[in-house]
C-alpha positions as CSV (number, residue, x, y, z in Angstrom):
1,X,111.8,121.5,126.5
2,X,108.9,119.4,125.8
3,X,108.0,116.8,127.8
4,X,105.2,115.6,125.0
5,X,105.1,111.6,125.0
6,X,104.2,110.5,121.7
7,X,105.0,107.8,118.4
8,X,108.3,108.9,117.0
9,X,107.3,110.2,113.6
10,X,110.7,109.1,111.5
11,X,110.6,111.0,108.4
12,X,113.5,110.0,106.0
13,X,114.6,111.5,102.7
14,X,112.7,108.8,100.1
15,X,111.1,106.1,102.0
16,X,109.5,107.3,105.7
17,X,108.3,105.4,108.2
18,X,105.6,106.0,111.4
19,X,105.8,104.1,114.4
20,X,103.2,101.6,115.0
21,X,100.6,100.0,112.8
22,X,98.4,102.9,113.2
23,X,100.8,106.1,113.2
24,X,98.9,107.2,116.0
25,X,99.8,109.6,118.4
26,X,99.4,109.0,122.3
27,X,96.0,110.6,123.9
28,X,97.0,109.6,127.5
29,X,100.1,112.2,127.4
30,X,100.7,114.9,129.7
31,X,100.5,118.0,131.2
32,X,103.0,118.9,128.8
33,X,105.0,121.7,129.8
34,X,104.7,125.3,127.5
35,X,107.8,127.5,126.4
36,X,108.0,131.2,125.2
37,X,107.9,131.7,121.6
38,X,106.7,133.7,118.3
39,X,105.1,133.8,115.5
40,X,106.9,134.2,112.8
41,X,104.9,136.1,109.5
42,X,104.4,134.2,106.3
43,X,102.1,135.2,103.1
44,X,96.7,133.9,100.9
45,X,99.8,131.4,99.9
46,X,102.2,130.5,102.5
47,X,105.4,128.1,102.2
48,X,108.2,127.0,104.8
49,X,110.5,128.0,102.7
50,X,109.3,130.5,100.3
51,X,107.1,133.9,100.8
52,X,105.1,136.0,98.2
53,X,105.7,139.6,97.8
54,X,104.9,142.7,96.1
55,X,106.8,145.5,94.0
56,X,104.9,148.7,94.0
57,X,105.6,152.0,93.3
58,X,104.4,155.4,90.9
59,X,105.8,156.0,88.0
60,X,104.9,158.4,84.9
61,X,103.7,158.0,80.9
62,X,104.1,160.5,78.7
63,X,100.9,161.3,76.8
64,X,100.8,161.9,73.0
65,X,101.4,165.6,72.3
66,X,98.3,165.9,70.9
67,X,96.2,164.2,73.6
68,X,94.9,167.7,74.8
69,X,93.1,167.8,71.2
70,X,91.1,163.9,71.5
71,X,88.3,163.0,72.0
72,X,87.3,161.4,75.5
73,X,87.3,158.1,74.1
74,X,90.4,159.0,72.1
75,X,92.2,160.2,75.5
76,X,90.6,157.1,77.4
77,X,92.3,154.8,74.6
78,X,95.7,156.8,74.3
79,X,95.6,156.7,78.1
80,X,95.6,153.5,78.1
81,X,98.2,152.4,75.8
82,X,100.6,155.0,77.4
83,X,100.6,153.5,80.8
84,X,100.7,150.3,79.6
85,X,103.4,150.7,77.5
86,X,105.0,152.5,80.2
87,X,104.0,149.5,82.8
88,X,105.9,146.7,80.4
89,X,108.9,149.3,80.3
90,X,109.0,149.6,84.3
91,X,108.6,145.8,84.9
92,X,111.1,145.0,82.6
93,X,113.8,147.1,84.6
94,X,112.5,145.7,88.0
95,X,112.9,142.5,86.5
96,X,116.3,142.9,85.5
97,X,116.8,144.9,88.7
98,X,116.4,142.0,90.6
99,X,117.7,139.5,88.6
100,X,120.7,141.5,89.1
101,X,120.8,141.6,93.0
102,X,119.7,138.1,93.4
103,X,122.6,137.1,90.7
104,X,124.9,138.6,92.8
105,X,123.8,136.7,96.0
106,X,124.0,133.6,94.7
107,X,127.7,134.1,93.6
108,X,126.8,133.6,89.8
109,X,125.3,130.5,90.0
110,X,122.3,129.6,88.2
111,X,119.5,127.1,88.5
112,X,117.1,125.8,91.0
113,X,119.4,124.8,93.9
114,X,120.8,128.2,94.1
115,X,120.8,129.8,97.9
116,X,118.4,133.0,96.6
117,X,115.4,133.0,94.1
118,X,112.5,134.3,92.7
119,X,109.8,133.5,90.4
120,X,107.7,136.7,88.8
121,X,103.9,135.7,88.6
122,X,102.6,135.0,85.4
123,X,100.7,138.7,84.6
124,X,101.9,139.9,87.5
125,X,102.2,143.6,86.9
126,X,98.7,146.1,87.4
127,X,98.6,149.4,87.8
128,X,95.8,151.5,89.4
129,X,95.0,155.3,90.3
130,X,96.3,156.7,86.9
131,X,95.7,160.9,86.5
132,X,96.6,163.1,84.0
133,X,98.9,165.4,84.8
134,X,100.3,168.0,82.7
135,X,102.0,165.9,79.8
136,X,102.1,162.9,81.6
137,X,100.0,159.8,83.3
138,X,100.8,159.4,86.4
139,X,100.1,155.8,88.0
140,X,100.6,153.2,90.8
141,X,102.3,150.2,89.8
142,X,102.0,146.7,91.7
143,X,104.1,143.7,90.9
144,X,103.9,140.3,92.3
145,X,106.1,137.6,93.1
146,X,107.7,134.5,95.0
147,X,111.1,134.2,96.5
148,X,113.2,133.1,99.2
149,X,111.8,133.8,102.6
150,X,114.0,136.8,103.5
151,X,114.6,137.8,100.0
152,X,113.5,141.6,101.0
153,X,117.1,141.4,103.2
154,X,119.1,141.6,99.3
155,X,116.9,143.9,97.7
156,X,116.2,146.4,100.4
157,X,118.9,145.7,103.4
158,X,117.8,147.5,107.0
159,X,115.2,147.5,109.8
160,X,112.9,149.6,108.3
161,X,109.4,148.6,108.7
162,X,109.2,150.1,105.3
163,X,111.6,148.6,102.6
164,X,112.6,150.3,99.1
165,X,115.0,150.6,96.7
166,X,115.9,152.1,93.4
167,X,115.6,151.7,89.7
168,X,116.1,153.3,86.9
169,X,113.3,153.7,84.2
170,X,114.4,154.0,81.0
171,X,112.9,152.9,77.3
172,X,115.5,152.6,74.4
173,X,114.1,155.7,72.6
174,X,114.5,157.5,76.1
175,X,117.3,160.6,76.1
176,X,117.2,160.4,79.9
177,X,115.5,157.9,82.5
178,X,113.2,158.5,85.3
179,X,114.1,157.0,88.8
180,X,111.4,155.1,90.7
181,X,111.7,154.0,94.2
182,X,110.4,150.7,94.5
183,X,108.6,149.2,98.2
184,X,108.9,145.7,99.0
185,X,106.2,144.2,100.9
186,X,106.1,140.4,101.8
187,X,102.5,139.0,102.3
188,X,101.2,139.0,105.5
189,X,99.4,135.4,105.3
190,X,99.3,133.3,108.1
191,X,99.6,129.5,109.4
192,X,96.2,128.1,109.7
193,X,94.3,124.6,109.3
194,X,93.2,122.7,106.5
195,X,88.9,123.0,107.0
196,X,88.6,119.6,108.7
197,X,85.5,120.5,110.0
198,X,83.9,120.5,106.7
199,X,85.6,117.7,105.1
200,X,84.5,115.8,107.7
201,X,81.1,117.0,107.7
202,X,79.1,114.5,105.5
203,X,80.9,111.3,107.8
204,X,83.0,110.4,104.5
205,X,86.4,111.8,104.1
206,X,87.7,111.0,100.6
207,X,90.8,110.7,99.3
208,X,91.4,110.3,95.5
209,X,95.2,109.6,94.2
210,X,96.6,110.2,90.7
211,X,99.7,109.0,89.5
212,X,101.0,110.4,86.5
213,X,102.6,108.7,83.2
214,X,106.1,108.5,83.2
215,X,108.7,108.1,80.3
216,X,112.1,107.3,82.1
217,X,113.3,104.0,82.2
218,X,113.4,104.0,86.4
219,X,109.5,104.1,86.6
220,X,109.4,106.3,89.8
221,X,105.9,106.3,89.1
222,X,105.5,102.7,89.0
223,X,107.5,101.9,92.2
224,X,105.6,104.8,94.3
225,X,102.4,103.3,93.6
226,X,103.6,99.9,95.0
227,X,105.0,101.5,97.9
228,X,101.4,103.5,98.5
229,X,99.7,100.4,98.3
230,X,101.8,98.9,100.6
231,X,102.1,101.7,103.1
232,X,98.4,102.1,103.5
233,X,97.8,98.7,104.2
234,X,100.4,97.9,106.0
235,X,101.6,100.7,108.0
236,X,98.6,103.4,108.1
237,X,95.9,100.3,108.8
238,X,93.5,100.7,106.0
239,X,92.0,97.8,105.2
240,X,90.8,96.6,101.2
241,X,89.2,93.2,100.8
242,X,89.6,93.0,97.1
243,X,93.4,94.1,97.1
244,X,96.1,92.8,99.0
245,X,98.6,94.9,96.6
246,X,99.6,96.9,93.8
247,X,98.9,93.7,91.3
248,X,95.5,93.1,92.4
249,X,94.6,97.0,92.1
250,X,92.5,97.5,89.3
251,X,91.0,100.6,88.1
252,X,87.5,100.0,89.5
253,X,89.0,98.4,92.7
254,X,86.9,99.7,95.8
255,X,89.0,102.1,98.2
256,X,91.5,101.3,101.0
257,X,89.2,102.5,104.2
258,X,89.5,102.9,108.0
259,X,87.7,104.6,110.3
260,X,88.5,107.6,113.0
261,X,86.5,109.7,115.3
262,X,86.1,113.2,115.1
263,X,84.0,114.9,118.1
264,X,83.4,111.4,119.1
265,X,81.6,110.3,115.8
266,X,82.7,108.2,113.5
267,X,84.2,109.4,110.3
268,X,85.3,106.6,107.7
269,X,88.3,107.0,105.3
270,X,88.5,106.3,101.7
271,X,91.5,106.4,99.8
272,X,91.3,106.0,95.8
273,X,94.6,104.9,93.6
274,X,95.0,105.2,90.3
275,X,97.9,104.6,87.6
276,X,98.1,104.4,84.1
277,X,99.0,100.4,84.4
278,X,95.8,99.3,85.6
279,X,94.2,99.9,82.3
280,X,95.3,98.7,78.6
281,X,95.8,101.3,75.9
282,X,92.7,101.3,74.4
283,X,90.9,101.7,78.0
284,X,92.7,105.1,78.7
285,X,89.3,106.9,78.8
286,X,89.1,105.5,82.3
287,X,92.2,107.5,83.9
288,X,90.6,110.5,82.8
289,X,87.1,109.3,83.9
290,X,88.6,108.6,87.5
291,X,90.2,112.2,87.8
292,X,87.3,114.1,86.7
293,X,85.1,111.7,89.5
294,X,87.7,113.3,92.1
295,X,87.2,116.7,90.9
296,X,83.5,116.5,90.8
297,X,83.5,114.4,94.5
298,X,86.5,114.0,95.9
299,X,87.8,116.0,99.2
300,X,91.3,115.8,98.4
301,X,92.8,115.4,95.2
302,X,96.5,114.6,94.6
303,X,98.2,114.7,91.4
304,X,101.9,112.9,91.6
305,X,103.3,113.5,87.7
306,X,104.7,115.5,85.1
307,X,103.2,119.0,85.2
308,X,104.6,122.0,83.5
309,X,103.1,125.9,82.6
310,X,100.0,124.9,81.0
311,X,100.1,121.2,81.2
312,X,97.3,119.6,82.9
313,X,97.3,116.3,84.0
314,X,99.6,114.0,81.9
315,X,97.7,111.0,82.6
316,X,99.6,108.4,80.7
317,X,102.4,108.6,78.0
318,X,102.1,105.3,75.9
319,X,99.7,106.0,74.5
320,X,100.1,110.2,75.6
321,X,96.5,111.2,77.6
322,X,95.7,113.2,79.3
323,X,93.5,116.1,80.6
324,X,94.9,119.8,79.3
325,X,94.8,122.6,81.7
326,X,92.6,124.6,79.8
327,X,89.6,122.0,80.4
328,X,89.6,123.0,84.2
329,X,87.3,125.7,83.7
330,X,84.7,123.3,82.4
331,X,85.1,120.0,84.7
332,X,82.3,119.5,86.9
333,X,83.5,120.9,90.1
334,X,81.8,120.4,93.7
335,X,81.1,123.8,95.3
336,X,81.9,122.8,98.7
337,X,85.6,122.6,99.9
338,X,88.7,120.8,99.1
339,X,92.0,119.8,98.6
340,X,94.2,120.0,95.5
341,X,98.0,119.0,96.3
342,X,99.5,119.4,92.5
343,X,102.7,117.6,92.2
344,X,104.8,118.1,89.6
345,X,107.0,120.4,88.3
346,X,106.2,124.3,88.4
347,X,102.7,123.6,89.0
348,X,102.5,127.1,91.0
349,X,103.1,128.6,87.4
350,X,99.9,128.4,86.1
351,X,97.7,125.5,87.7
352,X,96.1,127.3,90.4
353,X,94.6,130.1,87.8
354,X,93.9,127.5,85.6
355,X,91.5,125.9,88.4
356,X,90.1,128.8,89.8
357,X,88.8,129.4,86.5
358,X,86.2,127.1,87.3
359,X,82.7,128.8,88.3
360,X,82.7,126.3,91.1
361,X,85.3,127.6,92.8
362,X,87.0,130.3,95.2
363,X,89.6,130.7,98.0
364,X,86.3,130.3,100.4
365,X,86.6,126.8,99.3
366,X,89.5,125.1,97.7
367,X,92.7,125.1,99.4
368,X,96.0,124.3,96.4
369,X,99.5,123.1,96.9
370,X,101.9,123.7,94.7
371,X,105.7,124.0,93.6
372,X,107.5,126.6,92.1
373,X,110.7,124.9,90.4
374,X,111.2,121.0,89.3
375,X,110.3,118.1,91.3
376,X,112.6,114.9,91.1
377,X,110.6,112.0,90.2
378,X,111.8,110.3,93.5
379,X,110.0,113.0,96.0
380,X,106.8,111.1,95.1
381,X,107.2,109.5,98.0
382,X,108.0,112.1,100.3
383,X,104.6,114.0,98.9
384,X,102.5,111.0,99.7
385,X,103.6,110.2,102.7
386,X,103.5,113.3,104.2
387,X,100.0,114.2,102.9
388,X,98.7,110.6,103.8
389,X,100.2,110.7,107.4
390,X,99.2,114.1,108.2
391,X,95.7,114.8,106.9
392,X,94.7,111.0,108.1
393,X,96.6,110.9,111.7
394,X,94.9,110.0,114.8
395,X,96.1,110.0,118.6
396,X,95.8,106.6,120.2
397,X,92.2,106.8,120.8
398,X,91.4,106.6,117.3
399,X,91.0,110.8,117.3
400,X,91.9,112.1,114.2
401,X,94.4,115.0,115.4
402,X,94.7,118.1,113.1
403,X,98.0,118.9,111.3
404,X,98.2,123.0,110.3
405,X,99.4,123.6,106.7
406,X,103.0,124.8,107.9
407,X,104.0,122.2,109.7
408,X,102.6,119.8,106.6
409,X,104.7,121.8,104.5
410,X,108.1,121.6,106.9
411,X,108.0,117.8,106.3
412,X,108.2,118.6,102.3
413,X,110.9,121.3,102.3
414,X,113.3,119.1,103.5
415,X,117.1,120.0,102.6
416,X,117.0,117.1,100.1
417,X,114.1,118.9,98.6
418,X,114.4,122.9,99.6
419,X,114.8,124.1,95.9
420,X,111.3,122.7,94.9
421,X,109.5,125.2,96.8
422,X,106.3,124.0,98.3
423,X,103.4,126.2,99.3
424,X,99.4,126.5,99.9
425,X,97.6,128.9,98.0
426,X,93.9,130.1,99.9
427,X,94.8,130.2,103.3
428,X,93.4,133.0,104.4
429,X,90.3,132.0,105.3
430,X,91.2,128.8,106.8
431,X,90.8,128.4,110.8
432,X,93.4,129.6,113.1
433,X,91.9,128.0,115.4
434,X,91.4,123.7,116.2
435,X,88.5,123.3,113.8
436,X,87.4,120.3,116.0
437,X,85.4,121.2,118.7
438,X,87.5,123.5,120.7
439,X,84.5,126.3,122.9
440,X,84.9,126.2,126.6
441,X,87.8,123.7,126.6
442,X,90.6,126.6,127.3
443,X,92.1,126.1,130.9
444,X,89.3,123.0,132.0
445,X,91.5,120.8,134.4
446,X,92.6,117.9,133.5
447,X,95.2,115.1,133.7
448,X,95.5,113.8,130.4
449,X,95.2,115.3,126.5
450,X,91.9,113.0,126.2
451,X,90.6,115.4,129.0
452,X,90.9,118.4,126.5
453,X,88.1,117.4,123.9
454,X,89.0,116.9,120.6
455,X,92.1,115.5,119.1
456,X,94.9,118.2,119.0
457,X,94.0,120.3,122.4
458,X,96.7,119.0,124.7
459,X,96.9,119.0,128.7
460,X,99.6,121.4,129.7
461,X,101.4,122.4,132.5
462,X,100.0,126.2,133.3
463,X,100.4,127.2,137.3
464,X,101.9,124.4,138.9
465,X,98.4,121.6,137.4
466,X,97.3,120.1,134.7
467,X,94.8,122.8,132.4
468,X,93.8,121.6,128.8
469,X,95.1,123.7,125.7
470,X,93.3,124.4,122.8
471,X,95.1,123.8,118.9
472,X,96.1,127.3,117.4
473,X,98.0,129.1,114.6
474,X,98.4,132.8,115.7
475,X,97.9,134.8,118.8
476,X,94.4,136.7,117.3
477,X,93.0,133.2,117.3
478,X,93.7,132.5,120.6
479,X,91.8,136.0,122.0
480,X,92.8,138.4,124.5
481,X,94.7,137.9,127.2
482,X,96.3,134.7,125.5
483,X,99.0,133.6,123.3
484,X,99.6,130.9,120.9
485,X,102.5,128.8,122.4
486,X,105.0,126.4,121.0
487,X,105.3,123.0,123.2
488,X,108.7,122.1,122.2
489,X,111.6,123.2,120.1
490,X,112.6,119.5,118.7
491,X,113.1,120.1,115.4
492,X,112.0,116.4,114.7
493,X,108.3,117.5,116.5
494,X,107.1,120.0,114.0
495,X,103.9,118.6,113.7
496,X,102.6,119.4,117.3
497,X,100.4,122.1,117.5
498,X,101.2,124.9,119.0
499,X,97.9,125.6,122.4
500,X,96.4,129.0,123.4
501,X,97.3,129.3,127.2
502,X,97.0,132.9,128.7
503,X,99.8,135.2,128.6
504,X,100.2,135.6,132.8
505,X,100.2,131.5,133.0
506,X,97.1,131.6,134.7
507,X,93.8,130.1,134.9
508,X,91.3,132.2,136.5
């Protein structure tokens, strides 16, 4: 058990509060003791509650009887339309396959707060290493999708480090069927940090937030943004000179800004609101002008609205504006890294293809959360909260302390919440490591976690005195001859990142 002194973090279902003015966490803690643990895998997208995997397999086309006689181009193009043709055919009875099993899991019962469930990819299925042989096209098959963590355990039950099962192949004009064993593989993504470092790098860490329109008479949207105002200026100590709250924002207000350290310089936070009531109808040119600023500037971006397959950002409904998803591509996007937390419903659907259509951007530098099934209108504040504490939190020494993705995305899959499904798309070439300044810190003595360097490397107990820590995701980060350890097992504690300590519990 830890013995970690820090601010309670009290995360409630709708309205969550963090202790102190600042929702700082303690720097003069510790040692802190270190227990055994594991990692656990996840998936370039990974989710607390939700893993991507893929379907593959070889399966067979039958070639037109005459294909010996074509041309090359003529086989090339009869090729082709075989095995794709034959590809619809065999994702249509994995589909249905399992639809099937996960049916049966779930007792029969349908819709998003079911126990088990998947979500197929929108053009999910490829194929690659197609040969001719004989009469027939012979070809790999790969499907992708998202599911329930341990979905493989319905479809493929065992220990196997290999996983298949089988389906049957079989078009309508089809005599017989061909059987085609099926592997399930779960992505092998892991826990990792957002890319502090470089938000940070320019001394201006920029927050822009977009609240959607809204057409139900509760006006979720409307009370959110009150709350945000008053949560950031009353609880997370930004300070605004021209607001004092939600009535006195306007659409040009300047931002809500405080400042933290980072490797002992000063970093300044700004944090942008927006909503559709600060302008009148025929000024609704400015919503849109404020969210393409963000894109083009910003280092996070949060849209909190309707969303759907295709959507875009639904900006305002009275009068309807908003930005379409197939104007991503075009917006004037930064090049450097950032931040997209999209939500709304079933924005993993379609939004994160629709922005990496932009020439501006790549996994290397955008990071993209998103859902998979409906969002109630009331988890706004859940989203906010979490993604304003965490990516803004500081220890008590005004170091801003780095939060992984995973344990960001623990405080959103709450119970209340687990059927909406949230997960980070491009974390595969985010740091494993504590992207604050973390070389030649591992095993320095020390007495307290302002000892250890940056904010996030923690003093720990390790052979009977006090050695510092460093902030990790995974063992390979950590090097040999260490591990990355958890600190506690209090459910309530997520957030505290795990430390590399060496495997024997010994400094040399």
């Amino acid at each position: 058990m830890s013995r970690l002194v820090m601010n309670a973090l009290l995360l409630a279902l709708t309205g969550c509060a963090v202790s102190g003015p600042n929702a700082s966490i303690e720097a003069g803690a510790g040692p802190h003791e270190v227990i055994p643990a594991e990692d656990g895998k996840a998936d370039n997208y990974i989710s607390s509650n939700a893993r991507e995997f893929e379907l593959s397999g070889i399966a067979h086309a039958a070639l037109p009887e005459d294909y010996a006689d074509l041309s090359e181009d003529e086989q090339n193009a009869a090729l082709d339309r075989a095995v794709q043709g034959r590809l619809n055919t065999v994702s249509r009875a994995i589909r249905a396959h399992v639809t099937s099993v996960v049916g049966e899991s779930n007792g029969g019962e349908t819709g998003d707060d079911v126990s088990w469930f998947t979500y197929f990819q929108k053009n999910a299925a490829e194929t690659e290493g197609t040969e001719v042989v004989g009469t027939e096209a012979r070809f790999t098959f790969r499907i992708g999708l998202v599911g329930s963590h341990y979905l493989m355990s319905q479809l493929a039950p065992g220990t196997a480090s290999r996983r298949t099962f089988s389906v049957t192949v079989q078009d309508w004009s089809e005599p017989t069927g061909e059987t085609v064993e099926v592997e399930i593989a779960g992505s092998e993504s892991r826990d990792a940090f957002p890319k502090y470092d470089e938000l940070f790098a320019d001394g201006i860490y920029d927050i822009g937030i977009h609240f959607g329109g809204d057409y139900n008479e509760g006006r979720f949207d409307l009370e959110t943004a009150k709350w945000l105002v008053e949560y950031l200026l009353n609880e997370r100590g930004f300070e605004n000179q021209a607001v004092s709250d939600f009535e006195s924002l306007a659409i040009d207000s300047p931002p809500f800004t405080k400042t933290i350290f980072v490797e002992s310089r000063e970093v300044e936070v700004r944090v942008y609101v927006y909503h559709s009531d600060m302008v009148t109808a025929d000024e609704e040119s400015k919503l849109s002008d404020a969210i393409r600023e963000s894109f083009r500037a910003r280092d996070v971006v949060i849209y909190s609205g309707h969303a759907g397959p295709g959507a875009g950002f639904i900006l305002d409904y009275q009068p309807r504006h908003e930005i379409p998803a197939r104007d991503f591509a075009t917006l004037e996007m930064r090049d450097s890294y950032q931040i997209f937390v999209l939500d709304g419903c079933q924005t993993y659907r379609s939004y994160v293809d629709d922005l990496m259509a932009n020439p501006n951007k790549t996994f290397d530098n955008v990071d993209i959360v998103t859902t998979v099934n409906t969002t109630p209108f009331s988890v706004g504040y859940q989203t906010l909260h979490e993604f304003v504490t965490w990516l803004t939190i500081t220890d008590d020494a005004g170091r801003h302390y780095p939060i992984s993705w995973l344990s960001m995305l623990r405080g959103l899959n709450t119970e209340a919440f687990r059927s909406v499904h949230y997960g980070v798309h491009g974390i595969d070439g985010d740091p494993q490591l504590n992207p604050h300044a973390s070389e030649g810190i591992a095993c320095q003595p020390c007495t307290t976690d302002a000892d250890c360097g940056a904010g996030g490397n923690l003093c720990l107990g390790i052979g009977g005195e006090g050695r510092c820590g460093v902030g990790c995701t995974t063992d390979a980060a950590c090097g040999e001859g260490a591990r990355c350890a958890r600190l506690t097992d209090i459910e309530d504690q997520f957030y505290i990142p795990k430390q590399c300590v060496p495997r024997d519990n010994l400094c040399g």
